[in-house]
N, CA, C and O atoms as a GROMACS GRO file, in nm:
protein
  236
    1UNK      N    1   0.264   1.180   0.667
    1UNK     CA    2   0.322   1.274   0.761
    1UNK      C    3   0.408   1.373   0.684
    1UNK      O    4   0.492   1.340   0.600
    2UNK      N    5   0.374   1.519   0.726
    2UNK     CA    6   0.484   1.598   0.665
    2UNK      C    7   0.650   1.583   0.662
    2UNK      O    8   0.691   1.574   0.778
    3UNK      N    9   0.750   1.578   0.571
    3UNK     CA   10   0.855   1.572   0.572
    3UNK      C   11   0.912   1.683   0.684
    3UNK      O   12   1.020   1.666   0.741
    4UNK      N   13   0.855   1.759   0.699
    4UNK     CA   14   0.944   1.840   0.823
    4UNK      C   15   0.920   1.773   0.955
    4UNK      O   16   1.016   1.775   1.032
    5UNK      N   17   0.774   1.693   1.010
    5UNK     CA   18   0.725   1.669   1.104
    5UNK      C   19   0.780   1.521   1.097
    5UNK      O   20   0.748   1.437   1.181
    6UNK      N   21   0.868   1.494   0.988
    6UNK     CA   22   0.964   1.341   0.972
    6UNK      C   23   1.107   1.394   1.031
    6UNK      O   24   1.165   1.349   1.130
    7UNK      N   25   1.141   1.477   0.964
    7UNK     CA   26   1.264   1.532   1.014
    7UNK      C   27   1.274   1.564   1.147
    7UNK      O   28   1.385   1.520   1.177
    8UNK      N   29   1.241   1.600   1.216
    8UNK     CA   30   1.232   1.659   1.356
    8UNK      C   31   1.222   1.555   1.411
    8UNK      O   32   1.326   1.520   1.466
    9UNK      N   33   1.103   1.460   1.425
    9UNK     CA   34   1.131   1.312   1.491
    9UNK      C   35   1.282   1.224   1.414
    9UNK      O   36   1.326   1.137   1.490
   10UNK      N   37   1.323   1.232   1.342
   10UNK     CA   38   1.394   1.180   1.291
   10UNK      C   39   1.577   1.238   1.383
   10UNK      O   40   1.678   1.170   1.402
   11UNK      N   41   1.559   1.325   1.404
   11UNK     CA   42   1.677   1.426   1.458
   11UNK      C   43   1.659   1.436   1.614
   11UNK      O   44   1.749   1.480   1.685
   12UNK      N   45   1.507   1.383   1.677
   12UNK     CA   46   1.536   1.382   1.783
   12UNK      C   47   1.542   1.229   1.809
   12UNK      O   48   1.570   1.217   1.928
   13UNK      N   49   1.528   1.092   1.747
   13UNK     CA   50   1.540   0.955   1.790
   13UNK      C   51   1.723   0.965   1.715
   13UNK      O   52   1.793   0.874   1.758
   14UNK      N   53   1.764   1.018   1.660
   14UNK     CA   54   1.872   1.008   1.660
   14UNK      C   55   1.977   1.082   1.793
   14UNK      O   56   2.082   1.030   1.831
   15UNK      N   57   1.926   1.196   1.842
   15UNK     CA   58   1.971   1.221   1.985
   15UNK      C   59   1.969   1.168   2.071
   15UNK      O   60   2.038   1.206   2.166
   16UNK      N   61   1.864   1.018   2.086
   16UNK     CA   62   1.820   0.976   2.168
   16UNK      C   63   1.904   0.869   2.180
   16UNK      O   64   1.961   0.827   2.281
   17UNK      N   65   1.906   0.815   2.032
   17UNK     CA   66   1.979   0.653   1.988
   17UNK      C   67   2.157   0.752   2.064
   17UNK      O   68   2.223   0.678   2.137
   18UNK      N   69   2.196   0.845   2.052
   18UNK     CA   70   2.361   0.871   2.096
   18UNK      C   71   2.315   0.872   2.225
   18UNK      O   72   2.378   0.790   2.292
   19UNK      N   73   2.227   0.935   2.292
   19UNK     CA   74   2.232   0.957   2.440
   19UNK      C   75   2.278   0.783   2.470
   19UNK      O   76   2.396   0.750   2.484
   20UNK      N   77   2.184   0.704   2.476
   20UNK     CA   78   2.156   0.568   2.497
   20UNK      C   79   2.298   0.446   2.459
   20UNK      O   80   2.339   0.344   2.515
   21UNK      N   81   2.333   0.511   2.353
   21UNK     CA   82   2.474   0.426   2.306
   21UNK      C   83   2.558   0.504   2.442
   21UNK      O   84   2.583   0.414   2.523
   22UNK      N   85   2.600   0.617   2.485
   22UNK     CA   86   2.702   0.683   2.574
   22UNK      C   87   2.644   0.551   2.716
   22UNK      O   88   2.716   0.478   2.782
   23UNK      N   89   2.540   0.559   2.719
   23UNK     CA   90   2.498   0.539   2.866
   23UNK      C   91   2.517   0.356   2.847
   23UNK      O   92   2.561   0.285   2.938
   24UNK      N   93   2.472   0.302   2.710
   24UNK     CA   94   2.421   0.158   2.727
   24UNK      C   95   2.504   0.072   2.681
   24UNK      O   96   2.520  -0.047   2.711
   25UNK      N   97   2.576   0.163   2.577
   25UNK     CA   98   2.686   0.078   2.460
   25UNK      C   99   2.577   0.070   2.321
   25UNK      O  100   2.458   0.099   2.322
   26UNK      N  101   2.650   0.026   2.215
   26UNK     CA  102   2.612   0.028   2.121
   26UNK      C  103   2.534  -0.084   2.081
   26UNK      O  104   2.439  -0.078   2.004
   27UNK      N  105   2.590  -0.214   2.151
   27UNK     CA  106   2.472  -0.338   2.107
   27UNK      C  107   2.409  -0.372   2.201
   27UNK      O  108   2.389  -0.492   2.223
   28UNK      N  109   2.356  -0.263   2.290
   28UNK     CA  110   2.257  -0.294   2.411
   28UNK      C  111   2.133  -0.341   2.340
   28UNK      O  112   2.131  -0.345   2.217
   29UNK      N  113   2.014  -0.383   2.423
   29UNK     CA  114   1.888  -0.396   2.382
   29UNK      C  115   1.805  -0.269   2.319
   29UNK      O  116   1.734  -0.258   2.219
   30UNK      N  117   1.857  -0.158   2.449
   30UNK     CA  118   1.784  -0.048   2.423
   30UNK      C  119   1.806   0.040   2.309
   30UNK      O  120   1.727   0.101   2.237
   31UNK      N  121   1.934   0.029   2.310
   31UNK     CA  122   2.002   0.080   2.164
   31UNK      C  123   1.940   0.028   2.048
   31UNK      O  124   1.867   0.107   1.989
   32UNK      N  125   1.954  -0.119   1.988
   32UNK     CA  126   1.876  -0.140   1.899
   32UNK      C  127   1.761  -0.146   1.858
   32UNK      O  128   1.724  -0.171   1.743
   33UNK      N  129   1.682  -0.116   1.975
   33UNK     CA  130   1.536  -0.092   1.949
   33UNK      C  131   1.502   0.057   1.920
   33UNK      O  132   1.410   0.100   1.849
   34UNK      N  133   1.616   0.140   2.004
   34UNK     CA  134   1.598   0.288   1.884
   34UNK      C  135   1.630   0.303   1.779
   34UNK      O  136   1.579   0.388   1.706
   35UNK      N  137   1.754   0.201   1.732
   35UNK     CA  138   1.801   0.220   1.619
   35UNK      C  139   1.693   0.152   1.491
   35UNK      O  140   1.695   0.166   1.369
   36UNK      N  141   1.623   0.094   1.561
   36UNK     CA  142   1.519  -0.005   1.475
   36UNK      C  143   1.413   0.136   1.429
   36UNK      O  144   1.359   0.164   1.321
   37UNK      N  145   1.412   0.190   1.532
   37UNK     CA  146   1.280   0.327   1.525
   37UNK      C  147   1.340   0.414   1.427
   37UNK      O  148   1.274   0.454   1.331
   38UNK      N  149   1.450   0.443   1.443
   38UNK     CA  150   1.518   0.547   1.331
   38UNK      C  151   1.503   0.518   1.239
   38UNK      O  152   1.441   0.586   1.158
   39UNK      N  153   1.565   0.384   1.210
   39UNK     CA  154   1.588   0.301   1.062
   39UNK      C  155   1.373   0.340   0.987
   39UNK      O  156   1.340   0.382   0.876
   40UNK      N  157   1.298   0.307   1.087
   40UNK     CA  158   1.182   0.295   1.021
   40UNK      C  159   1.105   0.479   1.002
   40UNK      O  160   1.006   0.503   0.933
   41UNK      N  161   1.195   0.594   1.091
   41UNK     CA  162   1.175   0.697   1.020
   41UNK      C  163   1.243   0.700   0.893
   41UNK      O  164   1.188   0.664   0.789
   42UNK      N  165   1.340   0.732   0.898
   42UNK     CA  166   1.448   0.748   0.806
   42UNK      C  167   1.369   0.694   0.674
   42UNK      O  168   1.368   0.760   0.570
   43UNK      N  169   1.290   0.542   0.693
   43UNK     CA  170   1.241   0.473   0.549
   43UNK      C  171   1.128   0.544   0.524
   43UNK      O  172   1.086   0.552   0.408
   44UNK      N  173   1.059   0.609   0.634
   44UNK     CA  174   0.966   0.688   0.584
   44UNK      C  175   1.001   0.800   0.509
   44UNK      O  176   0.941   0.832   0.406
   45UNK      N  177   1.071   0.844   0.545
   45UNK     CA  178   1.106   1.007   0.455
   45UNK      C  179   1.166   0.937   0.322
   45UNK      O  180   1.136   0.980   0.210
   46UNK      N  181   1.238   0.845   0.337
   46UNK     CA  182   1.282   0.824   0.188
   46UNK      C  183   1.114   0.814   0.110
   46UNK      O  184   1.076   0.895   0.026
   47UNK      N  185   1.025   0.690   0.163
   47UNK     CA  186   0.918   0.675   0.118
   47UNK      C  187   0.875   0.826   0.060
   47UNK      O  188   0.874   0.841  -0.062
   48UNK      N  189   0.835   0.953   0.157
   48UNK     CA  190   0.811   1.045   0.080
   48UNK      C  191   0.885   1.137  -0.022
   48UNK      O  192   0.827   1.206  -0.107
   49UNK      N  193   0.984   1.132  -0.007
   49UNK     CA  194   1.052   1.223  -0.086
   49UNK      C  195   1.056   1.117  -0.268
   49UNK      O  196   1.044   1.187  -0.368
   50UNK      N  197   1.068   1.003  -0.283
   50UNK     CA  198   0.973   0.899  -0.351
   50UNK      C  199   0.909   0.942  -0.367
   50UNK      O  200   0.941   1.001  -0.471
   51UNK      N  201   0.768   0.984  -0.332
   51UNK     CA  202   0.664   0.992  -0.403
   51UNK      C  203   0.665   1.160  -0.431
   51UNK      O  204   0.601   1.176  -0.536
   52UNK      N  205   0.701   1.264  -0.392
   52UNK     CA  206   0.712   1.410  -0.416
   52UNK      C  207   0.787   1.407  -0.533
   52UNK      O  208   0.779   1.500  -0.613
   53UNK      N  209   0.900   1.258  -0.563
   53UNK     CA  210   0.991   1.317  -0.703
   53UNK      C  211   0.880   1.263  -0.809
   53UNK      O  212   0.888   1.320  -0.918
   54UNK      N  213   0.744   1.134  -0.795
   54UNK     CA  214   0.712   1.082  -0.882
   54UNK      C  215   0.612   1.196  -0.925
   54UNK      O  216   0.597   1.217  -1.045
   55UNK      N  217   0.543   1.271  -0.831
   55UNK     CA  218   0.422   1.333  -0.824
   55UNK      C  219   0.496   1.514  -0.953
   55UNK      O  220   0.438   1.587  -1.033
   56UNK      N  221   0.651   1.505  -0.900
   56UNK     CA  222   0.658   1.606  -0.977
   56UNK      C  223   0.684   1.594  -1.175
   56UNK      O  224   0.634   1.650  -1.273
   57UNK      N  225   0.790   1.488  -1.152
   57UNK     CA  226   0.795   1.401  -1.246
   57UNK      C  227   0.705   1.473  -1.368
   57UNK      O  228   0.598   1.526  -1.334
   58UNK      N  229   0.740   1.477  -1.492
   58UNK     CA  230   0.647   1.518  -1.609
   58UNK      C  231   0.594   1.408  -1.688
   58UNK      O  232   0.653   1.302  -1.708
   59UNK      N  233   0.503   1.434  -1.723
   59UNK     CA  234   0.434   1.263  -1.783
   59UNK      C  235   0.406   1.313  -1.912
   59UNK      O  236   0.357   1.240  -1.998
   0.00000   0.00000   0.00000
């Protein structure tokens, strides 16, 4: 997935995870199951930006 098309989902499950903490609290169910979704964007973009530094990397 493109890093911009990571970012954007990434910036809107984080709007989502604050909406949900205001409304649910912070150790609701619902809360941690967005926060679980973030956590697994978030590892994606690290994943790519990882492989964009190896790919540039000089050998």
């Amino acid at each position: 997935m493109p890093k911009q098309s990571l970012l954007t989902l990434i910036e809107q499950k984080r709007m989502e995870l604050v909406d949900i903490v205001a409304k649910t609290g912070l150790n609701s169910p619902a809360a941690m199951k967005i926060s679980k979704e973030l956590d697994t964007l978030l590892n994606a973009y690290q994943r790519e930006q990882r492989n964009e530094r190896k790919q540039s990397a000089p050998r």
